[in-house]
N, C-alpha and C positions, 0 to 999 in steps of 0.2 A: 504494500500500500504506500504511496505518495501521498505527503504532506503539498497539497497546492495551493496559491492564491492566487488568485485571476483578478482584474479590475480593470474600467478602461480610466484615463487620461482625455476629460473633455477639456480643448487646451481653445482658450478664446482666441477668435482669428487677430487680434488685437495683440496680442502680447508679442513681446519681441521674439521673430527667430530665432535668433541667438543663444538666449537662454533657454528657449522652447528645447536646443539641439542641444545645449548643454546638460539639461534632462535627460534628454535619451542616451545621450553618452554615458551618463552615470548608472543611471537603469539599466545599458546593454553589459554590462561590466556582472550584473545581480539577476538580470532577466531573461525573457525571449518577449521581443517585441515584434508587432505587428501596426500597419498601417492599411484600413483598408484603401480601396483603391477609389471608388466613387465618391468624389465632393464638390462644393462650390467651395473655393479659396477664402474670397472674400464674403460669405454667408458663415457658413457652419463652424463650425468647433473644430479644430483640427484635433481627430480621434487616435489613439493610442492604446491596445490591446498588450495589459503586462501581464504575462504570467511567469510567475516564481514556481517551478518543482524543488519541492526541498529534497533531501535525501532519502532512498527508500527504511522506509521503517520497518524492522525486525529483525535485525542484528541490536544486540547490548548497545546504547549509545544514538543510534541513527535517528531518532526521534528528538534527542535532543540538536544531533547538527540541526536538522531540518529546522528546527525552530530558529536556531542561531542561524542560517542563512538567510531564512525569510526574516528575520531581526535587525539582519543587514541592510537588507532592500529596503527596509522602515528608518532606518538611522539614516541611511543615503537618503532620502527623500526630505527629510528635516534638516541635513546638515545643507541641501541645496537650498533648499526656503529661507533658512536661516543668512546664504550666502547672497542670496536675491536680496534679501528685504537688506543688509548693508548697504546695498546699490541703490537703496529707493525704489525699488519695483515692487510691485505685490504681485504675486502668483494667482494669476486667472486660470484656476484651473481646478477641475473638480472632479474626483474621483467617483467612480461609478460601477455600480455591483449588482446585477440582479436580485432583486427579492431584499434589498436595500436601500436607504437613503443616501443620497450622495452626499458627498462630501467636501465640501470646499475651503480649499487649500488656503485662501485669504483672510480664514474666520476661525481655520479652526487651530486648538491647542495642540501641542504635540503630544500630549495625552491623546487626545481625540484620537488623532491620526492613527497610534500606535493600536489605538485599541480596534480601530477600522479594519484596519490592515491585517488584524492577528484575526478576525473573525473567517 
């Protein structure tokens, strides 16, 4: 059995490239990422599909990586908000999860986030 967590990245068509791509770069490092293919640029949310597989569980131990790697992808995602918001930017972006509330990354604590994320 696989520890997974999946979410997508509703990333406002506003916000800068740049750090849009610096996201992904930090995520691709913790994740596997997907963009689908069909959008308007200037309308839609540019979408991001993250899924984290942790390690398989059942070996002594692998249940704990798994948490500690999806733990990672949670600590990446705050130490980049954290490095955004130094710059003056706010992060327009809100996470999203089937059979969930979204989450947005502008509002919320890093409590929040961590607790989102672990769900």
């Amino acid at each position: 059995m696989n520890q997974v967590t999946s979410f997508k990245l509703a990333i406002s068509p506003s916000f800068p490239t740049y750090e849009r791509e610096m996201l992904l770069a930090v995520l691709k490092n913790e994740a596997t990422i997907k963009t689908p293919e069909e959008r308007v640029f200037s309308i839609d949310d540019y979408i991001v599909i993250v899924t984290a597989v942790g390690a398989t569980i059942g070996a002594i131990g692998t249940a704990a990586k798994a948490t500690k790697e999806i733990g990672e992808l949670i600590e990446k995602i705050i130490e980049w908000r954290k490095r955004l918001r130094k710059k003056a930017i706010e992060p327009e972006i809100k996470l999203e999860r089937s059979g969930q509330d979204s989450l947005d990354l502008r509002t919320a604590t890093d409590e929040e986030i961590r607790r989102w994320l672990s769900l």
